[in-house]
N, C-alpha and C positions, 0 to 999 in steps of 0.2 A: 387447691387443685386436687383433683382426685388422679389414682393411679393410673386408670384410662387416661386422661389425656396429657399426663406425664410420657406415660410407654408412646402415644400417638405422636407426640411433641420429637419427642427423643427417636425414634422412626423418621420421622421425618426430615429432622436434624442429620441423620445416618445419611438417607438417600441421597441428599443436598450436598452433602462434603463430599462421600464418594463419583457422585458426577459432577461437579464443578473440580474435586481436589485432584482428580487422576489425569495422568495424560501419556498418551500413547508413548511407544519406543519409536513410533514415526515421526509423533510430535518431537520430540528429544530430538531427532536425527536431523529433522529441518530444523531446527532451531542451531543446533553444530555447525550445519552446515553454513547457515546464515551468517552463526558467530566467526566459523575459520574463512568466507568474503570477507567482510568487516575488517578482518586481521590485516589479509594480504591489501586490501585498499587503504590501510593505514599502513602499512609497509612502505608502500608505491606512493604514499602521499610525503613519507618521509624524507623516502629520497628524492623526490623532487624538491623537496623544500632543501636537504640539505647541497642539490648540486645547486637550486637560485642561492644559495648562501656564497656557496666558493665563486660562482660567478661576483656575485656581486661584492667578495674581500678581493678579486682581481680588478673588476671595473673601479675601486675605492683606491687599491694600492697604483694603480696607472693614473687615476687622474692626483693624485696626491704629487706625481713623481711630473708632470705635467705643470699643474701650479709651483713647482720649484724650481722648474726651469724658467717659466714667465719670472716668478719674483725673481731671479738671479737678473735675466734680461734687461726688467725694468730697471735695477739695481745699475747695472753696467752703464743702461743708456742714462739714469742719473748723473752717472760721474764724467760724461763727455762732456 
């Protein structure tokens, strides 16, 4: 290769990285801004997951307390 199309190579090389590699402080800003939604809808996704959780250690601890009353019942009317 001769140094012409080394320097042309390498030029061009230059141009290509600085316009594909750069990106605006606007670009930055919407993408922040994109990433700080993201955050707060995984926030809001948390806690919904964690209030169906306590709902349902409550609807799990009731019906637990439920079935031991029938077996107690079934129990008693055995021994009539």
């Amino acid at each position: 290769m001769s140094l012409k199309t080394v320097t042309k190579l390498s030029a061009l090389a230059l141009i290509a990285g600085l316009t594909v590699g750069c990106a605006s402080t606007s670009d930055l800003a919407a993408v922040q801004k994109d990433a700080n939604e993201a955050k707060g809808m995984a926030r809001n996704a948390m806690d919904t997951a964690n209030t169906a959780l306590s709902t349902a250690n409550e609807a799990k601890s009731v019906s637990m307390a439920t079935e031991e009353k029938i077996n107690r019942m079934f129990k008693k009317s055995m021994f009539k």
